[in-house]
DOTOR-462555 format. One record per atom (N, C-alpha, C, CB): residue number from 1; residue in one letter; atom name; y negated, z, x. Coordinates in steps of 0.1 Angstrom, whole numbers, plus 2048, in hexadecimal, padded with zeros to 3 digits. Glycine has a CB too. Layout:
N
+-----+--------+-------+-----+-----+-----+
: num : residu : atome :  c2 :  c3 :  c1 :
+-----+--------+-------+-----+-----+-----+
: NUM :      A :    CA :   Y :   Z :   X :
...
+-----+--------+-------+-----+-----+-----+
This chain:
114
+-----+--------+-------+-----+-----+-----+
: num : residu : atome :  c2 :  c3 :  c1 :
+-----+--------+-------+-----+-----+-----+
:   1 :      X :     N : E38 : 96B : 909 :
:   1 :      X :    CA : E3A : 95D : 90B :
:   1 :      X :     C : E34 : 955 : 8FF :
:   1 :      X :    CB : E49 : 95A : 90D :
:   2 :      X :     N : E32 : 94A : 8FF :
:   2 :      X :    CA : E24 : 940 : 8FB :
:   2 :      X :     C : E33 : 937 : 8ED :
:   2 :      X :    CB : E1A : 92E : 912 :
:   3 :      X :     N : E3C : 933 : 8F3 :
:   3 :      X :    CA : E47 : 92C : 8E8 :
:   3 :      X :     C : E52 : 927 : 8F1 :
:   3 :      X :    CB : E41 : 91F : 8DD :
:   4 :      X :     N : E5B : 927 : 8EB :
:   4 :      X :    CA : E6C : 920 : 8EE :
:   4 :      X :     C : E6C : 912 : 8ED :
:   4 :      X :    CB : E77 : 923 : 8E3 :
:   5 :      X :     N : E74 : 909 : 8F7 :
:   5 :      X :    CA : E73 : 8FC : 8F9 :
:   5 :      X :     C : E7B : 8F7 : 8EE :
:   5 :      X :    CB : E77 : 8F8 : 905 :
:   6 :      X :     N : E7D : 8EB : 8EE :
:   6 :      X :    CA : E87 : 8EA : 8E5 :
:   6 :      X :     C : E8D : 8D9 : 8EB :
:   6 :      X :    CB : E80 : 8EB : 8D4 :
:   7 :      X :     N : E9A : 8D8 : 8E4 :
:   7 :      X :    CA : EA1 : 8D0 : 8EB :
:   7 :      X :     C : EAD : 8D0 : 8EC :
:   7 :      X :    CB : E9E : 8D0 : 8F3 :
:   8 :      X :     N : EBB : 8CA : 8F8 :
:   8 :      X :    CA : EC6 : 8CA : 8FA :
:   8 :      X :     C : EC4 : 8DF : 901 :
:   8 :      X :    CB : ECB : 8BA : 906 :
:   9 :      X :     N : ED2 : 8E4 : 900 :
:   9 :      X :    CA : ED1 : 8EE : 907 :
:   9 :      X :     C : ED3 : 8EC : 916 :
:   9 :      X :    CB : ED7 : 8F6 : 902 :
:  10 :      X :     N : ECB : 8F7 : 920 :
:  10 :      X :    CA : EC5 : 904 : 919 :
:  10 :      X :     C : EB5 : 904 : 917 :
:  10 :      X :    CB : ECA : 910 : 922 :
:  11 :      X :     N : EB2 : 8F9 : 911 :
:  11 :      X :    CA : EA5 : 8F9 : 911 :
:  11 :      X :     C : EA1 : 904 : 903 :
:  11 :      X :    CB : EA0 : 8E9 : 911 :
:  12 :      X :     N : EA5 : 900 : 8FA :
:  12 :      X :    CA : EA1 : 90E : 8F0 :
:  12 :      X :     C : EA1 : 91B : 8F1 :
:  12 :      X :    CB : EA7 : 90F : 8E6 :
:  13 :      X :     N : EA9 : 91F : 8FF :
:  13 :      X :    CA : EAD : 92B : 906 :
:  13 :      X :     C : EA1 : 92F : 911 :
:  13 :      X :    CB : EBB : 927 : 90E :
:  14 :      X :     N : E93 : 921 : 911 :
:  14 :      X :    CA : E8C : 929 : 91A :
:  14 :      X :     C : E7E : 929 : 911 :
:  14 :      X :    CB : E8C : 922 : 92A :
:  15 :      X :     N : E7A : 930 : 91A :
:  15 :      X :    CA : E6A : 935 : 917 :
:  15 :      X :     C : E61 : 92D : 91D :
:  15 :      X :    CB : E66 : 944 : 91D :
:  16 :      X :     N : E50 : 928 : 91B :
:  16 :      X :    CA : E47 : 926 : 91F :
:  16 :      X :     C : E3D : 92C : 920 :
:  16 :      X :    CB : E44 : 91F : 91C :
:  17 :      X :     N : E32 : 92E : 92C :
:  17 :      X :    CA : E27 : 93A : 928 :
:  17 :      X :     C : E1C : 92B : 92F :
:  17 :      X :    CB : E29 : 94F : 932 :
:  18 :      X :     N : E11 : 929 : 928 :
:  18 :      X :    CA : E07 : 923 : 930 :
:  18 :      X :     C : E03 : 92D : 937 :
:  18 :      X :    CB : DFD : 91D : 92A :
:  19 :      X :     N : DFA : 92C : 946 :
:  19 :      X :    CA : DF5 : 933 : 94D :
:  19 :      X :     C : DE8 : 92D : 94F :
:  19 :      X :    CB : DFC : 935 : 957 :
:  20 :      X :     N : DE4 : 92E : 95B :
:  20 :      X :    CA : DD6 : 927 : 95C :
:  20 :      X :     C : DD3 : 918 : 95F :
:  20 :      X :    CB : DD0 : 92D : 964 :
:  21 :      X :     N : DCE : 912 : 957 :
:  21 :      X :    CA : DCB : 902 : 958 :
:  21 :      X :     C : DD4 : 8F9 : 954 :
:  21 :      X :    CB : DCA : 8FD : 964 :
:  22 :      X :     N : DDF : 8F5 : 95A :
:  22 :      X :    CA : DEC : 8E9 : 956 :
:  22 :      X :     C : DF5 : 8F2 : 957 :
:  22 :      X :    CB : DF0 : 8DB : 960 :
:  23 :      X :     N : DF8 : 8FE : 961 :
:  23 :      X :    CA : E01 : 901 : 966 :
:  23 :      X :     C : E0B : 90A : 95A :
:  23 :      X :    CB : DFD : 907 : 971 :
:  24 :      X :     N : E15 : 90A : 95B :
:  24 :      X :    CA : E1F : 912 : 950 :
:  24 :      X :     C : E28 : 917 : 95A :
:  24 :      X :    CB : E28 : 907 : 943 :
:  25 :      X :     N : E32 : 924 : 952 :
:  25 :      X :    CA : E39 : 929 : 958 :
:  25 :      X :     C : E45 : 926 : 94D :
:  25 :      X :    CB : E34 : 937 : 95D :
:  26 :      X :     N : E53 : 928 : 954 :
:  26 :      X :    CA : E5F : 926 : 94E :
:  26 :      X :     C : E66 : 92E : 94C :
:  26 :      X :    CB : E65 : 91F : 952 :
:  27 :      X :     N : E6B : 93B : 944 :
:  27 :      X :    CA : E72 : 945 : 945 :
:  27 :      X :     C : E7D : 945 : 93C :
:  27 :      X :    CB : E6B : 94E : 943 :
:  28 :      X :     N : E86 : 94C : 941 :
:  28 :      X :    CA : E94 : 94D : 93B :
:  28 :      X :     C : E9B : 961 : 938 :
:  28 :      X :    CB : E9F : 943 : 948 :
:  29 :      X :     N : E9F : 962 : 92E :
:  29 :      X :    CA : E9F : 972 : 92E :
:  29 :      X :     C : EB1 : 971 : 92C :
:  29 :      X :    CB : E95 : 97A : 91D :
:  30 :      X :     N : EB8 : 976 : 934 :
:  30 :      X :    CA : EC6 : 97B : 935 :
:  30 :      X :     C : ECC : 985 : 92E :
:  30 :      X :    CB : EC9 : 97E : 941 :
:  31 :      X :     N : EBF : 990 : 92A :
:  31 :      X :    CA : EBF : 996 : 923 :
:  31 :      X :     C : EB3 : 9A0 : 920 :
:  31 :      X :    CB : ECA : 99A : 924 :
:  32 :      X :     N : EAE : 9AA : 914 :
:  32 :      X :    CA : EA4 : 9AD : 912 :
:  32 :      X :     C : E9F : 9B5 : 91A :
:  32 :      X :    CB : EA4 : 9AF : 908 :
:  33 :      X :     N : EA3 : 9B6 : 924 :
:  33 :      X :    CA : E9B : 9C0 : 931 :
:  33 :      X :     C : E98 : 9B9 : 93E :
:  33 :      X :    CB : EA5 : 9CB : 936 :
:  34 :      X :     N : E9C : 9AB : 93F :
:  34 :      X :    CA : E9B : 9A6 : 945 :
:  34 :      X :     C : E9C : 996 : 948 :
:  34 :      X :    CB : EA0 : 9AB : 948 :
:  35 :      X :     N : E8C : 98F : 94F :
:  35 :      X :    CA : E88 : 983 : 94B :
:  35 :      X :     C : E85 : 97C : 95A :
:  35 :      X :    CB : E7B : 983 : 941 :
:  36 :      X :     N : E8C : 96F : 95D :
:  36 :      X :    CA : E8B : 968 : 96A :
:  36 :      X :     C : E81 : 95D : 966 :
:  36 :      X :    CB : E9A : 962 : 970 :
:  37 :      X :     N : E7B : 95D : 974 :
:  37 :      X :    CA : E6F : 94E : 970 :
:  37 :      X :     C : E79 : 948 : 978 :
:  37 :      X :    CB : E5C : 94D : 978 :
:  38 :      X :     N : E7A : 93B : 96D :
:  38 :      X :    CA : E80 : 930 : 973 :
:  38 :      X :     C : E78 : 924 : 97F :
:  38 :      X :    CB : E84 : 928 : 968 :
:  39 :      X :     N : E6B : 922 : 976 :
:  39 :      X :    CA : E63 : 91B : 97C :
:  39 :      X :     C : E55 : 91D : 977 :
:  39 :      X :    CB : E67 : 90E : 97C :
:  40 :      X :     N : E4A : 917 : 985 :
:  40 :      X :    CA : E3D : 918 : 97F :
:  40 :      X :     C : E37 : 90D : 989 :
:  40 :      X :    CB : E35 : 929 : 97F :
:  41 :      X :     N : E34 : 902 : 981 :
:  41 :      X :    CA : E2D : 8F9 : 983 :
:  41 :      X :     C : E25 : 8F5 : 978 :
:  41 :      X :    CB : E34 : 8F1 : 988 :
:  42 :      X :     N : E20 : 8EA : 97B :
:  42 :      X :    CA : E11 : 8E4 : 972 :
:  42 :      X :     C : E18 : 8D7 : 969 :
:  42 :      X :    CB : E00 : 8DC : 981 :
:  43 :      X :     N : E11 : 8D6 : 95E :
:  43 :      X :    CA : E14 : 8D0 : 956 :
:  43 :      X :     C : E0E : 8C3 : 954 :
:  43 :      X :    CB : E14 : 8D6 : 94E :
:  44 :      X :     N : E0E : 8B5 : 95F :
:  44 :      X :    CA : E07 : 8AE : 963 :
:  44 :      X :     C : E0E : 89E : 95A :
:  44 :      X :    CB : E07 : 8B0 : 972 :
:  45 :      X :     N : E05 : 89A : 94D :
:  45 :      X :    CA : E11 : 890 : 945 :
:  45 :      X :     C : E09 : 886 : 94C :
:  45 :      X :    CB : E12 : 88F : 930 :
:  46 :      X :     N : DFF : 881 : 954 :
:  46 :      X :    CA : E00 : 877 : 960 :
:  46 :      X :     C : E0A : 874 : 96D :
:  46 :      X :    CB : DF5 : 879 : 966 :
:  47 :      X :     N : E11 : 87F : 96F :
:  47 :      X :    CA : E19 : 880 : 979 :
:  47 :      X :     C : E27 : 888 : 979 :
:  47 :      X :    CB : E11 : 885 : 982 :
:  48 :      X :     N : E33 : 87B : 971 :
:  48 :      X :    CA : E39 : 87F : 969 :
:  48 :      X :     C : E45 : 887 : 975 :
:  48 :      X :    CB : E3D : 873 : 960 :
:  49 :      X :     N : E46 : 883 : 985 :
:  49 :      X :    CA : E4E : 888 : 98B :
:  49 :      X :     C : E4C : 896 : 98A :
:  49 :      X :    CB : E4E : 884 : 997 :
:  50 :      X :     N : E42 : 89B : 98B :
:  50 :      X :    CA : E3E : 8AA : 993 :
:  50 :      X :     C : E3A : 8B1 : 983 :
:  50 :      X :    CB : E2C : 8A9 : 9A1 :
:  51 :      X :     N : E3B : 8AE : 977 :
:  51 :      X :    CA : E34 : 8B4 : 96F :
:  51 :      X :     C : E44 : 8C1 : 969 :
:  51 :      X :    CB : E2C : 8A6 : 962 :
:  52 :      X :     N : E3D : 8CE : 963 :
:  52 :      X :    CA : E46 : 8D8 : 963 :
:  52 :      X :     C : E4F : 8D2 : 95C :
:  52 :      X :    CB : E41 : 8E6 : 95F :
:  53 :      X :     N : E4F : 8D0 : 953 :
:  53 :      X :    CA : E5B : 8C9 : 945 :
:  53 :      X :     C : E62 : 8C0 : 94E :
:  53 :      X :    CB : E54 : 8BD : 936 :
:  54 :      X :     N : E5F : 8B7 : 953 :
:  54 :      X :    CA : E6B : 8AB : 95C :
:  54 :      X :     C : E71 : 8B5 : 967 :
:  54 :      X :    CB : E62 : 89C : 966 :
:  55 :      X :     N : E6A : 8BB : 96B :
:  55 :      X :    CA : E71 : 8C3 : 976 :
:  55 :      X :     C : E7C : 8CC : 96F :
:  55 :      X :    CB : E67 : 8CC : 97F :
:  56 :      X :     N : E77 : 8D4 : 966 :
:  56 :      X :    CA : E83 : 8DB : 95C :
:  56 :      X :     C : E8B : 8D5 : 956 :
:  56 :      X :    CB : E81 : 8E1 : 952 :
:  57 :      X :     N : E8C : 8C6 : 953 :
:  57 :      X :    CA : E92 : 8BF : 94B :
:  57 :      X :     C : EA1 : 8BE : 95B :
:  57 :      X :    CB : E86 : 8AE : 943 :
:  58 :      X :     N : E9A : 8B8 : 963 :
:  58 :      X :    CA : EA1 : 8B6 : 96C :
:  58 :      X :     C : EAF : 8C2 : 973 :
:  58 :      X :    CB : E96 : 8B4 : 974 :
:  59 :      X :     N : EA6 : 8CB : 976 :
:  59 :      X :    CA : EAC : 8DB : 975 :
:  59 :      X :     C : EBB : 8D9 : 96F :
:  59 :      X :    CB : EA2 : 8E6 : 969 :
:  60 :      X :     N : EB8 : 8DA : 95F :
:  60 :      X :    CA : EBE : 8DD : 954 :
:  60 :      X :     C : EC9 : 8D1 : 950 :
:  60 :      X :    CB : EB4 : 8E2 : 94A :
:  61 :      X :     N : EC8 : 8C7 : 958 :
:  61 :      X :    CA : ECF : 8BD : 958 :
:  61 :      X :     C : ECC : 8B5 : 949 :
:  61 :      X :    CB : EDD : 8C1 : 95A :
:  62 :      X :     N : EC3 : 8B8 : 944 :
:  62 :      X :    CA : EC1 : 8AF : 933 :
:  62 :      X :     C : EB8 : 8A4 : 934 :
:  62 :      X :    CB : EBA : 8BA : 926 :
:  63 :      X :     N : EB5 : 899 : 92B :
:  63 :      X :    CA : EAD : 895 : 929 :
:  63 :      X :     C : E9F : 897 : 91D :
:  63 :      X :    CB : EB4 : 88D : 92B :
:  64 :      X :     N : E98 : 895 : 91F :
:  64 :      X :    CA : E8E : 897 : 918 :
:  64 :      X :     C : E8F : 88F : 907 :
:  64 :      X :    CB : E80 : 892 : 922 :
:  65 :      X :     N : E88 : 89B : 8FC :
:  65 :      X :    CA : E8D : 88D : 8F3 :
:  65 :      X :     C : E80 : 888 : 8EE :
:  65 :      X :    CB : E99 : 890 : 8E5 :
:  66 :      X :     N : E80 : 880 : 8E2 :
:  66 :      X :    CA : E72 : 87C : 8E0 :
:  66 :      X :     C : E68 : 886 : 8E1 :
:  66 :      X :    CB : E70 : 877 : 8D3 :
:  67 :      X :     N : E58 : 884 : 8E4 :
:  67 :      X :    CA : E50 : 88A : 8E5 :
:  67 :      X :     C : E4A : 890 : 8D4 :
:  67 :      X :    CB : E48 : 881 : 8EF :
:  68 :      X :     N : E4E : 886 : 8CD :
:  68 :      X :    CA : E46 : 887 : 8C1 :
:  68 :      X :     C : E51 : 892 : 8BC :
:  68 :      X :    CB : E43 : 878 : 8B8 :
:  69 :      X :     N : E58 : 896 : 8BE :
:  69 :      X :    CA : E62 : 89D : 8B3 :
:  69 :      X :     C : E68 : 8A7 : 8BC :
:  69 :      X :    CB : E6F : 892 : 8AE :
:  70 :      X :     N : E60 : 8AD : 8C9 :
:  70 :      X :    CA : E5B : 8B9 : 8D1 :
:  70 :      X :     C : E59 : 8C4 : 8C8 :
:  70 :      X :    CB : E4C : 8B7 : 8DA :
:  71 :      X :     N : E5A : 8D0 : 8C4 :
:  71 :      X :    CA : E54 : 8D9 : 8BE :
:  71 :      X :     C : E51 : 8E7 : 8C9 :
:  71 :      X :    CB : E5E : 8DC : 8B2 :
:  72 :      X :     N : E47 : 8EE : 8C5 :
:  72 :      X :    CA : E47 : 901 : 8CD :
:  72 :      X :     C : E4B : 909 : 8C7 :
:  72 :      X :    CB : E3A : 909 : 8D0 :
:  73 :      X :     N : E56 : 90F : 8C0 :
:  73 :      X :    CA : E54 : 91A : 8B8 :
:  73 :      X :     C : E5A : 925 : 8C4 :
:  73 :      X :    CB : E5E : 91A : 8A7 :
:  74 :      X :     N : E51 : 933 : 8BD :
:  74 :      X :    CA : E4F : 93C : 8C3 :
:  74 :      X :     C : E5B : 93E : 8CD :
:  74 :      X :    CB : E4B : 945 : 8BA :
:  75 :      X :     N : E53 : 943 : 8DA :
:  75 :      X :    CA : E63 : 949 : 8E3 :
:  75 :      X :     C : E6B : 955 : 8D9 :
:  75 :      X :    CB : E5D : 954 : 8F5 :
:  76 :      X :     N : E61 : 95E : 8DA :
:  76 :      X :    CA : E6B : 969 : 8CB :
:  76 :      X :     C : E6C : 96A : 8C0 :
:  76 :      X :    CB : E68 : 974 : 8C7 :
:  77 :      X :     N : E78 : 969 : 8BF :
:  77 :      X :    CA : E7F : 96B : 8AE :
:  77 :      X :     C : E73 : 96E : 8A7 :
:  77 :      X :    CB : E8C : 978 : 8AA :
:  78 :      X :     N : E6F : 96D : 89C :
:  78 :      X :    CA : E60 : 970 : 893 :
:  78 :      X :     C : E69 : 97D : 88B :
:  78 :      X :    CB : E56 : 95F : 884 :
:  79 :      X :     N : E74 : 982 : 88D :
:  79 :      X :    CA : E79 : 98E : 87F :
:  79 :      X :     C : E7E : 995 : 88D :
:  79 :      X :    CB : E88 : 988 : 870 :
:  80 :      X :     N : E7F : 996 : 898 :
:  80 :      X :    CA : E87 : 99D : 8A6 :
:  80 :      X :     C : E82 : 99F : 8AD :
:  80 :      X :    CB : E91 : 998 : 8AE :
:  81 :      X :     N : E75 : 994 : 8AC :
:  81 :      X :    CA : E6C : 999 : 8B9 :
:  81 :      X :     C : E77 : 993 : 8CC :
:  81 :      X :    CB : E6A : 9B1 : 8B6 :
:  82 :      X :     N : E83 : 997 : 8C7 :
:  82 :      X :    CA : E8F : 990 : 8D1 :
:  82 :      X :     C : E89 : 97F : 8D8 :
:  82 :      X :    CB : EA0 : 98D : 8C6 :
:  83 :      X :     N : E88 : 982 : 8E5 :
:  83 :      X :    CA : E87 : 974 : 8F3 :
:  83 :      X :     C : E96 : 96F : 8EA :
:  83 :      X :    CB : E89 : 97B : 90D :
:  84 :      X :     N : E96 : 960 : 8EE :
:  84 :      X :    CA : EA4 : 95A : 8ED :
:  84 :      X :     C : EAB : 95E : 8FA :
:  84 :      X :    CB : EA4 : 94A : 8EB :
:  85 :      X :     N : EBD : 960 : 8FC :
:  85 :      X :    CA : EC2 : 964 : 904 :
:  85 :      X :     C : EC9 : 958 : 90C :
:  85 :      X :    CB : EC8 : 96C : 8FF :
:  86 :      X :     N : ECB : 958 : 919 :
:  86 :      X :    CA : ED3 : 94C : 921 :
:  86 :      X :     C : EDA : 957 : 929 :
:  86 :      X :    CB : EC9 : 940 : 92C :
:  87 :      X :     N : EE8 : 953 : 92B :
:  87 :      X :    CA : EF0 : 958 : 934 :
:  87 :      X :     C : EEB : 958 : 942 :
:  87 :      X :    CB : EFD : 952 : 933 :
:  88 :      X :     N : EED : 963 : 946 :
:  88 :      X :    CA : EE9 : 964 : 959 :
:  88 :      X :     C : EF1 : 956 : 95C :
:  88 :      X :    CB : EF1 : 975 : 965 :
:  89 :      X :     N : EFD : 956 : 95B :
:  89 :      X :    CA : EFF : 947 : 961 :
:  89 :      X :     C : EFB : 939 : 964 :
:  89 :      X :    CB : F04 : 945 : 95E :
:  90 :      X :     N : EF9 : 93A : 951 :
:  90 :      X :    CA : EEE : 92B : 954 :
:  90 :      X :     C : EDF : 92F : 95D :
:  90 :      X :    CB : EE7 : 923 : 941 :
:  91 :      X :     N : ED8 : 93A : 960 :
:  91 :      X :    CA : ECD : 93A : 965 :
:  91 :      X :     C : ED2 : 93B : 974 :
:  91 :      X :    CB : EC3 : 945 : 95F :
:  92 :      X :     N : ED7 : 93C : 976 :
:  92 :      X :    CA : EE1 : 93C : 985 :
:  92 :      X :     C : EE4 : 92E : 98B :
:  92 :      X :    CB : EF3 : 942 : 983 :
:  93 :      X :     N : EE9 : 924 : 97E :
:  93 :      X :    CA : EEC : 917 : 97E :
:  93 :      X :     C : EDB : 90F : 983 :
:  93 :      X :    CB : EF2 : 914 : 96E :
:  94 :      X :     N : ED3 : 915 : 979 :
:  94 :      X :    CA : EC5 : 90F : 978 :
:  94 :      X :     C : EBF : 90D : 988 :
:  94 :      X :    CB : EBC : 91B : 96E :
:  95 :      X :     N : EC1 : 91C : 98C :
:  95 :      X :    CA : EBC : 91E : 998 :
:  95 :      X :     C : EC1 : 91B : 9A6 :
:  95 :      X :    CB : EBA : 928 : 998 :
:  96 :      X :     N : ED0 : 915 : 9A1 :
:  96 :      X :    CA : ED6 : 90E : 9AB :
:  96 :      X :     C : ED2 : 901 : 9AB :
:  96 :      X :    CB : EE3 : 90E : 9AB :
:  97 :      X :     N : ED0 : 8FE : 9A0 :
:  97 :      X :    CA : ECB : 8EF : 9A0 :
:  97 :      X :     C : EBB : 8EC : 9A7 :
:  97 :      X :    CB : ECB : 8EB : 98D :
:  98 :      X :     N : EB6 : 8F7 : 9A4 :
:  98 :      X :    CA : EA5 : 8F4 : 9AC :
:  98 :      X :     C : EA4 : 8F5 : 9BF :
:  98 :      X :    CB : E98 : 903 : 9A4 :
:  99 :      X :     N : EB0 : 902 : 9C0 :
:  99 :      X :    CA : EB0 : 903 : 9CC :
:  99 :      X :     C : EB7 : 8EF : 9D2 :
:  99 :      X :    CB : EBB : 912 : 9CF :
: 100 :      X :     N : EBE : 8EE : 9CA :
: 100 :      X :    CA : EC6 : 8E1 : 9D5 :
: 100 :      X :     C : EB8 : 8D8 : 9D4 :
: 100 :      X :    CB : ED7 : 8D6 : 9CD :
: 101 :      X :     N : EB2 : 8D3 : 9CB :
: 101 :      X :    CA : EA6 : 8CB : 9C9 :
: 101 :      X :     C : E9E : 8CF : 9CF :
: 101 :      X :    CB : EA2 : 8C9 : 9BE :
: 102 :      X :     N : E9A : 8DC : 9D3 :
: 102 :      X :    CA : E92 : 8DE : 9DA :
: 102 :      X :     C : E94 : 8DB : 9E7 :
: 102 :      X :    CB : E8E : 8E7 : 9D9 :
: 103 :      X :     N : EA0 : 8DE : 9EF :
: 103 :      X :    CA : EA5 : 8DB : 9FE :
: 103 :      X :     C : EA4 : 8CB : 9FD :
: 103 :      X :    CB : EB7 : 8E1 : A01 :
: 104 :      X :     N : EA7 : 8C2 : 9F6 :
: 104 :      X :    CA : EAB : 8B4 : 9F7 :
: 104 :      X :     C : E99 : 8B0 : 9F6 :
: 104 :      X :    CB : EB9 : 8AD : 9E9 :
: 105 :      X :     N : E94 : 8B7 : 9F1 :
: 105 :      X :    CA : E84 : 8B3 : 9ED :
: 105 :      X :     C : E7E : 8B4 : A01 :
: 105 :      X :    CB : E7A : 8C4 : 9DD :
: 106 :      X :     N : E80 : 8C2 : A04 :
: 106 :      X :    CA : E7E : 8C6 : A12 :
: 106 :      X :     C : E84 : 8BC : A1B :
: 106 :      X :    CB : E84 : 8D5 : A15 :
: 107 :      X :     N : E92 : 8B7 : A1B :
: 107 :      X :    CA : E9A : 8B1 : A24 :
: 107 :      X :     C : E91 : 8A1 : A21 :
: 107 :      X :    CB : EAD : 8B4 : A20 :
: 108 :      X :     N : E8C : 89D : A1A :
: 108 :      X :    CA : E84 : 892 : A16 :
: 108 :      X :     C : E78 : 88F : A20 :
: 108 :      X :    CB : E7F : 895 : A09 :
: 109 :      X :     N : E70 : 89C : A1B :
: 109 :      X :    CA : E64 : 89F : A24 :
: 109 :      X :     C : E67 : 89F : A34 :
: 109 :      X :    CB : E5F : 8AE : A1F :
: 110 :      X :     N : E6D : 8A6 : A34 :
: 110 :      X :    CA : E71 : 8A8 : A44 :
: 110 :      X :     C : E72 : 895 : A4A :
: 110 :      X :    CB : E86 : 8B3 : A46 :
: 111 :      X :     N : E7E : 88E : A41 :
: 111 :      X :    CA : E81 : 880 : A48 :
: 111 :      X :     C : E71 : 878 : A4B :
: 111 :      X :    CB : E8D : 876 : A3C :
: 112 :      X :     N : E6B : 878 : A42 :
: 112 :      X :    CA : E5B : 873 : A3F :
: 112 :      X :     C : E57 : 874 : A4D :
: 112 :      X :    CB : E4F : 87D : A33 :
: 113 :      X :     N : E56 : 881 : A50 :
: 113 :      X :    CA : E4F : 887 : A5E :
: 113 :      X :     C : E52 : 880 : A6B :
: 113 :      X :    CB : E53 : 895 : A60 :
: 114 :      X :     N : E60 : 87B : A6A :
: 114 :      X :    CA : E67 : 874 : A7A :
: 114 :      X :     C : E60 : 86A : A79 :
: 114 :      X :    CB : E78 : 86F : A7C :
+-----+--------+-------+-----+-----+-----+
């Protein structure tokens, strides 16, 4: 993984990996054998609804803080080589939170259509 967010928690709890072009992935490690993708979307700072950070911000119930005072340091400890750890719960929490947003996002789409 590419570096750790930083911020209200559990944002220092997650990981970033760029992938190809805008797009980034969001990972969270419960523990050292095991790592959930939270999310993977594109990182679009024209299009603040859909961009990966607002959508995570959203997720995670936090607000974003200044841009200027953002830092990356590494996802792994530099002396442990150790992912940071998040309780299965909160990544349980996380992913309840995307499923409902996602249904209400769907239940949206669908009304558009009538």
């Amino acid at each position: 993984m590419a570096y750790r967010l930083t911020g209200p928690d559990p944002l220092p709890r997650l990981c970033v990996k760029h992938l190809r072009a805008q797009d980034r992935v969001v990972v969270a490690f419960p523990d050292e054998n095991e790592a959930w993708v939270l999310l993977v979307a594109a990182h679009l700072d024209d299009d603040p609804g859909r961009n990966v950070y607002d959508l995570l911000y959203t997720l995670a119930g936090v607000q974003p803080e200044d841009q200027a005072q953002r830092t990356k340091p590494p996802c792994c400890d530099t002396d442990t080589n150790d992912a940071p750890s998040i309780a299965t719960d909160a990544i349980l929490g996380l992913a309840a939170n995307a499923r409902h947003l996602a249904s209400s996002h769907r239940r949206g789409q669908h009304a558009h259509r009538r």
